[in-house]
C-alpha positions, -999 to +999 in steps of 0.1 A: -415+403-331-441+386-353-460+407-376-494+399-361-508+437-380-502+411-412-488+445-427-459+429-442-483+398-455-486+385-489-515+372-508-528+345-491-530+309-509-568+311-521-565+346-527-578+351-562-544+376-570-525+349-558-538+324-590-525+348-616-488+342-632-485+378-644-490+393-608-456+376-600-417+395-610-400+381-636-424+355-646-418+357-681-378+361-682-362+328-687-329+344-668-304+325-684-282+326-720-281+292-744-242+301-736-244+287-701-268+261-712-242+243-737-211+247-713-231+231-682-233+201-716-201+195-728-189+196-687-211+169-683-202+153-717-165+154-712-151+118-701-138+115-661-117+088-667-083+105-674-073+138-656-071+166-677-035+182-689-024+217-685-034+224-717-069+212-712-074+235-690-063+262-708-089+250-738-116+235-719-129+232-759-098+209-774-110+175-777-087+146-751-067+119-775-077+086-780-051+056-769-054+024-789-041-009-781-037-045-791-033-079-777-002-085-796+022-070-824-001-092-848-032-086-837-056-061-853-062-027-831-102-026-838-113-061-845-149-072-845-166-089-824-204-106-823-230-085-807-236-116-778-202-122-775-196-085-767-223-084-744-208-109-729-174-098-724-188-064-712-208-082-680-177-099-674-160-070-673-180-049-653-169-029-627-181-044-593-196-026-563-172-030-539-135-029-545-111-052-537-094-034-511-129-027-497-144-063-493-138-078-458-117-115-462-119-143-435-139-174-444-160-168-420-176-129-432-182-151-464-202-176-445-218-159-423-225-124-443-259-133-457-276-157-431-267-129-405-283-100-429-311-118-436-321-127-396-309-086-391-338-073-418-356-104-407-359-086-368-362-051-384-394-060-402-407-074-372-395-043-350-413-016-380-443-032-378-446-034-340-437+002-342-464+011-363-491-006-346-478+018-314-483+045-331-519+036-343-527+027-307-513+058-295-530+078-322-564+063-312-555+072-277-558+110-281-586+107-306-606+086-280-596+101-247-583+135-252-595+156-281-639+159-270-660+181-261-652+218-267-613+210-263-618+194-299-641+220-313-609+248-306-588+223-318-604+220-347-611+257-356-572+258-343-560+238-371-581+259-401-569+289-393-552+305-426-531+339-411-515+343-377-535+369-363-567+343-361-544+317-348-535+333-322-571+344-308-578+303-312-542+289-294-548+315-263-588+304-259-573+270-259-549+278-234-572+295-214-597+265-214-565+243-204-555+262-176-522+269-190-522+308-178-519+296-142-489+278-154-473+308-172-479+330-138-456+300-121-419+314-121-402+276-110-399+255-136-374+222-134-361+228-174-345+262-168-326+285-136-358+304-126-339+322-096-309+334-119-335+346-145-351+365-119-323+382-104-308+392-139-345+406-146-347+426-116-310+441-118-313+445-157-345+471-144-325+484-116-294+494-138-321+507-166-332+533-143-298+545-129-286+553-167-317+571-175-312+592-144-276+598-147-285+612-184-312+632-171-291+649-141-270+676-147-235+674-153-212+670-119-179+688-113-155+660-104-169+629-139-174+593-121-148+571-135-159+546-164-158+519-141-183+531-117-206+544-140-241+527-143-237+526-182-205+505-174-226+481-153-253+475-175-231+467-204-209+440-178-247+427-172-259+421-206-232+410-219-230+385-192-266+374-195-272+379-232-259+342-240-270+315-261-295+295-238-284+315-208-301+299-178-324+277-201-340+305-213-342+294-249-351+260-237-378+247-260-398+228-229-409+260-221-428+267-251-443+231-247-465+234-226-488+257-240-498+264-272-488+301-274-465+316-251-439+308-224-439+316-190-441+353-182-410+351-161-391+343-196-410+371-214-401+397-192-363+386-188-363+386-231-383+420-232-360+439-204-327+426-222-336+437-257-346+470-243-311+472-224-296+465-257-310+494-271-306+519-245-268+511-241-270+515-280-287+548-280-265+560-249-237+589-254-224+576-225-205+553-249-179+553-271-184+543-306-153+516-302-173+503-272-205+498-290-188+478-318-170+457-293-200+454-275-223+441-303-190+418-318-189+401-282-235+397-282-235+383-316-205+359-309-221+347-280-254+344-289-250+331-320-270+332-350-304+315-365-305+294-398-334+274-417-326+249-431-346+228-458-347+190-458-347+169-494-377+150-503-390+151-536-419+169-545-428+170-502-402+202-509-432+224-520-443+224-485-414+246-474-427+269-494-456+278-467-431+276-441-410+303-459-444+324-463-453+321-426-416+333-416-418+362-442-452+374-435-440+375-396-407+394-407-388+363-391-373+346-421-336+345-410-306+357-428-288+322-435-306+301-451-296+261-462-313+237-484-307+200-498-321+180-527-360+196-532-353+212-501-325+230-523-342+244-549-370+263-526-334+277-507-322+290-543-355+312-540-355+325-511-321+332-517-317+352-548-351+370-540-352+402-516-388+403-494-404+425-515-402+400-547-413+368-522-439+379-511-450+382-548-438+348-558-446+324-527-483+323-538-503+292-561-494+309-592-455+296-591-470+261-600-469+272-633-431+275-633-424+238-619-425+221-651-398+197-645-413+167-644-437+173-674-422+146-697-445+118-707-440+075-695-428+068-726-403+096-729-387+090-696-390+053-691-369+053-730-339+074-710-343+055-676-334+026-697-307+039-718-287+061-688-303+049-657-317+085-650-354+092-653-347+129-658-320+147-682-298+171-664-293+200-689-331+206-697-333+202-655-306+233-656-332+257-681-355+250-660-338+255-625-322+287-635-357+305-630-354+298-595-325+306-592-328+342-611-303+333-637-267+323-634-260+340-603-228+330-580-234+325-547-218+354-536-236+375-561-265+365-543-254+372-514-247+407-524-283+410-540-300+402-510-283+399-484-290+364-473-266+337-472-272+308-493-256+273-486-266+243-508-253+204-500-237+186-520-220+150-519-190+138-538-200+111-562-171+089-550-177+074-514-142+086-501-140+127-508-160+149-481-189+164-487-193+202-491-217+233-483-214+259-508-222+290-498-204+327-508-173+318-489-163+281-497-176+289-535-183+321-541-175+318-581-197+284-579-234+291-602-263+289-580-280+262-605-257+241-608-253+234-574-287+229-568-291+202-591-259+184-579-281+188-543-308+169-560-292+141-583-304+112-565-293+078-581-319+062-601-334+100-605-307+120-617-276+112-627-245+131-610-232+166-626-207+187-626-209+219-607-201+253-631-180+285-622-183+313-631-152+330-649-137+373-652-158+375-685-188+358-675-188+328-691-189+294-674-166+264-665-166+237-649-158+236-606-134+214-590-116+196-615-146+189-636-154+165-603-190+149-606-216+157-573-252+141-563-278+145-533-269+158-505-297+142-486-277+110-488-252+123-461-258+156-450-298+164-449-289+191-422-255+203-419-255+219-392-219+214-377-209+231-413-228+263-405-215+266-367-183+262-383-188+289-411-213+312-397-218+305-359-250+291-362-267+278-328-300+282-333-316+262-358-352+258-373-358+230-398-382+220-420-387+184-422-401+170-452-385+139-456-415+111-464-390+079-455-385+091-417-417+109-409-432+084-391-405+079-366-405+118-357-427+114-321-423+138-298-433+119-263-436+147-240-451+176-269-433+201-290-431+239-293-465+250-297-479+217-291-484+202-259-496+167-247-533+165-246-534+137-219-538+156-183-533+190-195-504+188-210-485+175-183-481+134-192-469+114-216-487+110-254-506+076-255-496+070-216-464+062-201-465+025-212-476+035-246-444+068-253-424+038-234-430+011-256-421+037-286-390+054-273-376+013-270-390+003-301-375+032-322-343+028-299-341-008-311-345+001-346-312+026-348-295+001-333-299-028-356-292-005-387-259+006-369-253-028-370-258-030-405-235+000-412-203-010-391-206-046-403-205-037-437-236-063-446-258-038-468-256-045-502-253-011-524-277-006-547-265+015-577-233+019-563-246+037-531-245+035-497-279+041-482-273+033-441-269+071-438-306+081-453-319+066-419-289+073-394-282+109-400-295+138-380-326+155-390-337+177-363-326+211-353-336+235-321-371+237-336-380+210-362-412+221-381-432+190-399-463+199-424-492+174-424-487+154-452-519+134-472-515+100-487-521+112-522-485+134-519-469+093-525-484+091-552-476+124-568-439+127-556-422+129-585-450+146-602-453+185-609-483+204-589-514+218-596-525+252-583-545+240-562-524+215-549-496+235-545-522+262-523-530+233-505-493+225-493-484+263-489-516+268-465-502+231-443-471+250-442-482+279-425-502+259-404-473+240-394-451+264-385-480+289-368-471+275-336-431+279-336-437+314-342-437+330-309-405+307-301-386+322-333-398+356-326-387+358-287-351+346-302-349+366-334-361+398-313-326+400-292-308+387-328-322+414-350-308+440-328-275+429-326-274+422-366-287+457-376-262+474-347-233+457-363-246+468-395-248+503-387-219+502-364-195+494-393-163+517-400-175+539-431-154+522-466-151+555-480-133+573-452-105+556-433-093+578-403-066+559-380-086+549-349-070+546-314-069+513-302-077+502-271-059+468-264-080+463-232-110+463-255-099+447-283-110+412-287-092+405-315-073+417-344-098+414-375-134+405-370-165+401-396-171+438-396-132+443-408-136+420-436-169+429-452-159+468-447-129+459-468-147+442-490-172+467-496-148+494-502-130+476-524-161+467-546-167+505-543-132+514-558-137+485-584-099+484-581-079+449-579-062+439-548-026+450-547-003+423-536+022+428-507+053+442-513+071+427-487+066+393-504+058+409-541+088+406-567+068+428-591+046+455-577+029+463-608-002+438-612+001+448-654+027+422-653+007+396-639-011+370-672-042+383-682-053+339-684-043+336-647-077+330-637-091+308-664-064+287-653-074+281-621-092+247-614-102+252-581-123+286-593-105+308-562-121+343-573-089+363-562-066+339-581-055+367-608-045+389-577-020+364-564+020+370-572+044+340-571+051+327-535+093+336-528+113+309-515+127+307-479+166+320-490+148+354-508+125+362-482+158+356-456+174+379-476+153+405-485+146+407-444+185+405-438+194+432-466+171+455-448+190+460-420+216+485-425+251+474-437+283+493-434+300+496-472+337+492-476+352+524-469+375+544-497+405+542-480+408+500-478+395+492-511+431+490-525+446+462-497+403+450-505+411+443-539+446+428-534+440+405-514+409+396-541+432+391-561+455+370-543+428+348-533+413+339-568+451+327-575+449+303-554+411+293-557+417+291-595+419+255-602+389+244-575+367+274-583+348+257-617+343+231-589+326+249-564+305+272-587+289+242-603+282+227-573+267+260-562+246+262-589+231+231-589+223+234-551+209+268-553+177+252-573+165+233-540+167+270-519+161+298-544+142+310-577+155+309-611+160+347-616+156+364-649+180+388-667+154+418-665+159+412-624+194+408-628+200+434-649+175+459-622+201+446-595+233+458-611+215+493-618+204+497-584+242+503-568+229+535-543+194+520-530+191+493-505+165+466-502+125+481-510+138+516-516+161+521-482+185+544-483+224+528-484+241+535-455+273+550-462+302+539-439+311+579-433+285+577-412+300+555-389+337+571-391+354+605-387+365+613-426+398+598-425+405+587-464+439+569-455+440+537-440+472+511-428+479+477-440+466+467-404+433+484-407+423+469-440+438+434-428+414+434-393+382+451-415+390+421-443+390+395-417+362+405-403+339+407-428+353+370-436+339+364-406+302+379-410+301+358-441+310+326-430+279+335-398 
């Protein structure tokens, strides 16, 4: 699947075009308005400490009231005080770190809290540095043992390779001088079912061949049945086989234990089902409601592939090679998730189309990270004064580039096709955290959430996030609520996107400097195998991966300990157990060679020729995952561009015959963003049900209903009142068919009215106020315009039905005895009281 022609490659890093600013789009348009600029400001200037009124709302621009108070009747409302003494009363008044509610009591957590924490970090020390010297001993291992000779002179020319075509020539010599092809020619393996792989292989072939003869013989008299047809068997067979993992074939062992490649076994299996997948595609034989059911049930079961992009400062930049590897091989997937730095290189990959990255991704964009340009002085002055080192709104001018100007998240989506998702954590220690993407914000401006992603304490201080509104100007999301880095809980969220987006196939980008010495991978990676007897033993030894597997095993464990006890102090308000005891690994975890000198620069803006330095040790780094993403993305791709083409036309909707043994459910994906296309095609609003509507016509609706939204839903102006339970009752019961009183008993009907208010006189005030002040805990107030409709509407029934007429029940007769209307009177008494 990789591009390995390097057609579809960029410039590469010391490319001379790929120096020069102008060759890159849009390098000289700042993107966004001094509008947007001054909202994201007074959003972040407004106070959080009271919640904001309806009418605050409505004018975000009204200033909140003051509240003054005294000690006493006497006492002065402002009353000076001396500059130490108020210094003093503030530090006595400072909020603490932990609430009350939140600190453990017992004499004995107070005794023992800080003896036990100290002995706790005491051991940990002790366990880090024992760690480390395993890993220099281990490290010393390979060099000394392993890597000589002309194993270390491929190696080397291995690791300086600049474009995937060279890279590949080097990784199969090496594999070749390994003796890793005799392995690949070996069908058992104990991390995957060779014998089922096999057998599917061999009957996917089989059933290839009988379809391809049965559309190449002539027509028979007497049709086969659809269950007997070979068409019919293949599609049973792949969508048995074409599974997420099915029979370990997606394993990542296989694919480390050579440098490029997997066994051949695997190969063929992936290469025969993709071809199966086209020819049942390309077949007549099926149905076009079989095809789309077909491709809904492969791309539910097999899932679908995201990137995702760790935090870490300035080590972000390196994800930017990564991206350029994945784009120059055509295998940068469709969803894409970033957090803190890892955020901002997301926001640009996902507002750009492949034509404009390849362009950009070059040495050139260093020119464009200016964020960290201020001087000591400048920045030490505002650390001091707001405990941030950087100021958020001149962060959001400069973000927005990235970010191609205010977009929404689903305008991005729409531009390229790509779905965005940015982390970000609640600046309160209580409220869930949150991956925005086009469907959980769709209104929500790219920029803004990216800098939430990246407000780390100490760097940044926590924003706001901005919608944006009907008219294009902004607001602020959520209630004005304040969000910071998402690193902090949720580096990869990865249960988020298999929630949202069925994602099971994961490659991330590590960059993270704080944990990249604990990632060891004992028995080799994906495109790098253990050097020590072939690739078939243990890095450093057994004793040596043993001793780190405890070690490391050792460590989690006492930081757990930390966490559950509740013995970490929090540093600005924060706590940090989860930096070091979330996940940060995915299916394939991808980590760039880092130098010492990135420490020193890591909150400092690149060079050029740094920044070429860290693109080309991405590509490098994810060279060998490559073949890996490619043998997965190759059976992906084709089910994402079937359902794509597959897709009911939004401009012509014919009533199709359903099939309810086919149907696997009612509404899928393709349903929803069919609708949505053709109703972004009509640029019509969404009419509103009429079952639960009371006014059909959306003029009536308020023109401010979506301004006064807090929550930012984008389809809030297209929402009608929701009925109550008596009017929805009613509307259902006064659509069935009721007979009317007939001609001939509305005179003993109206007597016996009569008769009746008489004697209800005197308690009938009673009950009709106690009716009507009941009836407000069942129904809606109703307005005269809807009462006044009501009385005009004497000959139509509920939602335009025709009133029955009780002729239609009788034989003509006009007259009617005292008897009659007596038994029809009683019995209506009767259906009332029901």
């Amino acid at each position: 699947m990789a591009d390995v022609s390097k057609q579809s490659d960029g410039p590469g890093p010391w490319d001379p075009a790929a120096w020069d600013p102008s060759t890159m789009p849009d390098f000289d348009n700042d993107f966004i308005g001094e509008d947007d600029v001054q909202e994201f400001a007074k959003a972040l200037a407004a106070p959080d400490f009271t919640s904001p009124s309806e009418d605050d709302l409505l004018n975000p621009s009204s200033q909140p009231p003051q509240f003054f108070t005294a000690l006493n009747d006497w006492a002065p409302v402002r009353k000076k005080v001396k500059g130490r003494q108020n210094q003093r009363s503030a530090k006595k008044k400072r909020a603490p770190r932990r609430g009350k509610d939140e600190t453990r009591e017992g004499w004995t957590y107070s005794l023992l809290k800080w003896p036990l924490l100290f002995v706790v970090l005491g051991w940990i020390t002790a366990l880090g540095i024992s760690y480390l010297f395993t890993r220099l001993y281990i490290g010393l291992y390979e060099h000394l043992v392993s890597w000589r000779g002309k194993r270390e002179q491929i190696r080397a020319s291995l690791r300086h390779m600049s474009n995937y075509q060279d890279w590949i020539r080097a990784a199969e010599e090496l594999d070749s001088h390994l003796g890793s092809e005799k392995w690949k020619a070996t069908d058992e393996y104990a991390y995957y079912d060779s014998k089922t792989v096999r057998r599917v292989k061999h009957r996917l072939q089989s059933l290839k061949a009988k379809v391809q003869e049965e559309v190449l013989s002539p027509p028979t008299m007497s049709p086969m049945s659809p269950g007997t047809r070979a068409v019919d068997e293949l599609r049973g067979l792949v969508e048995a086989c074409v599974k997420n993992n099915f029979a370990g074939f997606e394993n990542p062992r296989l694919y480390s234990e050579t440098y490029y490649g997997t066994k051949n076994l695997v190969q063929e299996f992936i290469d025969e089902a993709s071809d199966s997948i086209k020819l049942l595609l390309d077949s007549d034989q099926l149905s076009l409601e079989d095809k789309r059911a077909m491709v809904k049930h492969l791309s539910t079961n097999f899932g679908q592939t995201a990137l995702c992009l760790s935090g870490g400062a300035t080590f972000a930049y390196y994800h930017f090679g990564i991206a350029k590897a994945l784009l120059d091989a055509d295998l940068l997937p469709s969803i894409i998730t970033g957090t803190s730095g890892g955020a901002l290189v997301a926001a640009l990959l996902g507002t750009r189309t492949n034509e404009e990255l390849k362009l950009t991704l070059v040495p050139a964009l260093a020119a464009r990270i200016t964020a960290c340009r201020e001087s000591f002085s400048i920045w030490s002055r505002r650390w001091y004064q707001t405990g941030a080192r950087f100021d958020s709104v001149d962060w959001a001018r400069r973000c927005a580039w990235f970010c191609h100007g205010s977009l929404t998240f689903l305008e991005a989506f729409e531009r390229t096709g790509r779905i965005l998702n940015v982390s970000c954590v609640p600046s309160d220690p209580h409220s869930p955290t949150i991956l925005a993407n086009y469907l959980t914000a769709p209104d929500c401006v790219v920029w803004s959430a990216v800098i939430a992603s990246a407000a780390v304490p100490g760097v940044l201080n926590p924003v706001v996030l901005m919608r944006k509104k009907r008219d294009g100007t902004l607001e602020p999301y959520a209630f004005g609520h304040k969000w910071k880095d998402g690193s902090l809980r949720t580096d990869i969220p990865l249960k988020a996107l298999n929630l949202h987006f069925n994602v099971n196939f994961s490659i991330v980008s590590q960059v993270n400097p704080h944990i990249n010495l604990f990632f060891f991978s004992s028995r080799g990676s994906v495109g790098k195998p253990v050097t020590h007897r072939r690739g078939r033993g243990w890095r450093g030894g057994f004793l040596g991966s043993a001793l780190e597997q405890y070690l490391k095993l050792d460590l989690t464990k006492w930081l757990k300990v930390l966490r559950h006890l509740e013995l970490l102090p929090r540093p600005m308000g924060q706590d940090w157990s989860e930096v070091w005891l979330q996940r940060f690994s995915g299916t394939i975890t991808i980590w760039p060679r880092s130098k010492p000198s990135d420490f020193w620069h890591i909150l400092a803006d690149p060079s050029k020729e740094r920044l070429a330095g860290m693109i080309q040790n991405g590509q490098q780094a994810a060279f060998p995952k490559l073949k890996f993403i490619a043998n997965r993305m190759k059976i992906e791709k084709i089910v994402e561009d079937a359902r794509k083409n597959l897709r009911p036309n939004p401009h012509a909707l014919p009533t199709p015959s359903i099939d309810k043994s086919q149907m696997h459910g009612m509404l899928g994906p393709d349903d929803f963003e069919s609708m949505l296309e053709r109703e972004r095609s009509n640029r019509f609003e969404l009419k509103p049900n009429l079952l639960f509507s009371e006014s059909p016509d959306l003029s009536q609706s308020g023109k401010g209903s979506r301004d006064q939204s807090p929550m930012g839903s984008r389809f809030a102006e297209r929402r009608t009142p929701s009925p109550s339970f008596v009017r929805r009752f009613s509307a259902w019961f006064g659509g069935i068919p009721a007979r009317a009183t007939p001609d001939k008993l509305r005179p003993r009907v109206a007597q016996l009215q009569r008769e009746e208010s008489r004697d209800l006189g005197r308690r009938g005030s009673v009950i009709e106020e106690i009716t009507r002040q009941t009836s407000v805990f069942f129904a809606d107030p109703e307005s005269e315009s809807e009462k006044e409709d009501e009385g005009e509407e004497d000959d139509v029934a509920p939602y335009g039905g025709p009133q029955r007429d009780w002729r239609d029940y009788g034989d003509g007769d006009t007259t009617a005895s005292e008897d009659e209307a007596d038994a029809y009177i009683n019995g209506s008494r009767k259906s009332k009281t029901l």
